[in-house]
N, C-alpha and C positions, 0 to 999 in steps of 0.2 A: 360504309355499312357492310357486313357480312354478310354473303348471301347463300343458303342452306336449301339446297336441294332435298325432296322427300319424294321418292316415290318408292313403289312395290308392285308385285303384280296382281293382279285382280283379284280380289277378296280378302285381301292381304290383310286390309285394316290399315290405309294410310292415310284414311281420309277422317279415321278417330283419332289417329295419332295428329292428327293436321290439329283439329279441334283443339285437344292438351296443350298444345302450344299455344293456341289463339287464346287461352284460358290465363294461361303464366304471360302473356299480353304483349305477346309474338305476332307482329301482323304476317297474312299465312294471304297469298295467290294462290287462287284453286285454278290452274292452267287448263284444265278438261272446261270446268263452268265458264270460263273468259273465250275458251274457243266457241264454244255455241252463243256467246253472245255476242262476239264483232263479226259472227255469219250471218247476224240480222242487223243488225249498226252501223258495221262501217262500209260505207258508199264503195270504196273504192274497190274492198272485198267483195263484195256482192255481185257489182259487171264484174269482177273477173271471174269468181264462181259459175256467173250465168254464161262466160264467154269459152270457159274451157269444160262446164257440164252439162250447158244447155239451162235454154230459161226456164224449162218445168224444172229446174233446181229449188225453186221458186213458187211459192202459190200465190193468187194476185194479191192477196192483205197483206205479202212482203215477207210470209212468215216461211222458211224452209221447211222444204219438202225432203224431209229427213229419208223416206222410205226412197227415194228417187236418189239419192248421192248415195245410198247405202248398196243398194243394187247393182253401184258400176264403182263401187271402192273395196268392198268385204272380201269381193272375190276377183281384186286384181292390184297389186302392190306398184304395179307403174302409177294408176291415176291416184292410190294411197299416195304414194309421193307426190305426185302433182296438188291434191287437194292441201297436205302438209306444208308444202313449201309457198302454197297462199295465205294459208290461215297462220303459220309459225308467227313470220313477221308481225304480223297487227297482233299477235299477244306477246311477244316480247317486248312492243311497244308500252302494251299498259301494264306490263310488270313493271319498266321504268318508271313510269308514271307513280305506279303505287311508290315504288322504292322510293322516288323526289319527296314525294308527301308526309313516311312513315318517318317516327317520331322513336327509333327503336334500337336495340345493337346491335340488333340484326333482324332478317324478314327470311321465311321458308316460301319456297317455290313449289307446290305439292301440283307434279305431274305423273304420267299413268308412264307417260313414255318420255321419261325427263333422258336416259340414258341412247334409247333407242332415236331423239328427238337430234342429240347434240347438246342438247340446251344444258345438262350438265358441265360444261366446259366455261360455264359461264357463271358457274357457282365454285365458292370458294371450300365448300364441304357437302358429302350427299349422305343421306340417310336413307338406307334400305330395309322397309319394315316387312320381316320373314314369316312364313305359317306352312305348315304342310300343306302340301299340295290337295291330296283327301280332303283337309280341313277347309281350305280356299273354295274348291268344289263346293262344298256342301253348303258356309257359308251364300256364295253365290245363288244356286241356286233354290235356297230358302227367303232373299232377299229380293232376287228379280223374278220366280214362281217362274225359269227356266228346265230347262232338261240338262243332264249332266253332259251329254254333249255338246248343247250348245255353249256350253260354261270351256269346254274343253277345245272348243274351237278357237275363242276367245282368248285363251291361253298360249293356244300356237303360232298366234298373232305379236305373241309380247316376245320380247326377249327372253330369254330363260333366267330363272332365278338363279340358277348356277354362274350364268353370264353374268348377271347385274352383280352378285359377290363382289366379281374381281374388279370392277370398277368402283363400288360405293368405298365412302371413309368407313360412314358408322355405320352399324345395325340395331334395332328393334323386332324382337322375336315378339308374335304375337300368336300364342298357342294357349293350348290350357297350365301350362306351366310356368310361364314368365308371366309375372305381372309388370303390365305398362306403363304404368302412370310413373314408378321409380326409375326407368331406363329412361324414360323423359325428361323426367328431372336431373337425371345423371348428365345427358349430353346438354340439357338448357344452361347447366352452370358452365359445363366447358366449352361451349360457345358465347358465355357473357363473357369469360376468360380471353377467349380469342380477342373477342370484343374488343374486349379496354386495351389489349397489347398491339392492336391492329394501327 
């Protein structure tokens, strides 16, 4: 089965462009949503979370104490990596899982940090969905009811979109001047293409 890498940077709109696919009946892993949920599921994630964060990582009903990991990862890229290199594994896991299961030509991997992650290298095409910067801003912070800096801090975190360019196959412009739903459909038929020749 093909497997199609989606991501962009924050406010991008790759998580609509995720949907359009899920619609044309593309089964679609949202790699952000599967990490926050084997950091309450899977046992084995959990002692190690608690063993390399501390068990206030933790509140007693099991449920993470998101504000407590947030405080000793935002503003420090060593335990960034440490916490990444826990959590990666157990969702690459249940992407295979999903893969074994789907019924399809191919399944998209929509990650924030598919590039920055590695995890691209494990897909056979990536799709980079583009927007002004300005626009991402604004977006953003009309969505999370954020400050523009904190939208912008957020940003400084990711790779650059000039970066992820030179890596993706495809693109998807999402501005006021490209419409969506046809660049999706454009690249949907050339990856059933892929498909059948694979």
């Amino acid at each position: 089965m093909l497997k199609i890498g989606l991501t962009g940077n924050i406010g991008s709109g790759k998580t609509t462009v995720a949907k359009i696919f899920e619609f044309l009946g593309i089964p679609v892993f949202y790699a952000d949503d599967e990490a926050k949920k084997v950091m309450v599921t899977d046992e084995i994630l959990i002692e190690a979370i608690k063993h390399t964060f501390g068990t206030e990582s933790y509140f007693e009903d099991g449920s993470l104490n998101r504000k407590h990991i947030a405080g000793i990862v935002f503003n420090n890229d060593v335990d960034l990596q440490k916490l990444n290199a826990l959590v990666h594994p157990a969702v690459f896991r249940a992407f295979d899982k999903l893969e074994a299961q789907a019924n399809a030509p191919y399944i998209i991997r929509e990650a924030a940090i598919l590039f920055e992650s590695g995890s691209y290298k494990t897909c056979d095409r990536s799709i980079l969905v583009t927007a002004p910067l300005e626009m991402r801003i604004a977006r953003v912070m009309q969505r999370d009811g954020v400050s523009k800096t904190d939208v912008e801090k957020r940003e400084a975190r990711q790779l650059s979109e000039k970066d992820k360019k030179q890596l993706a196959n495809d693109f998807i412009i999402n501005d006021d001047k490209h419409l969506v739903i046809p660049q999706v459909h454009a690249l949907h038929r050339q990856y059933l293409a892929l498909a059948t020749n694979q």
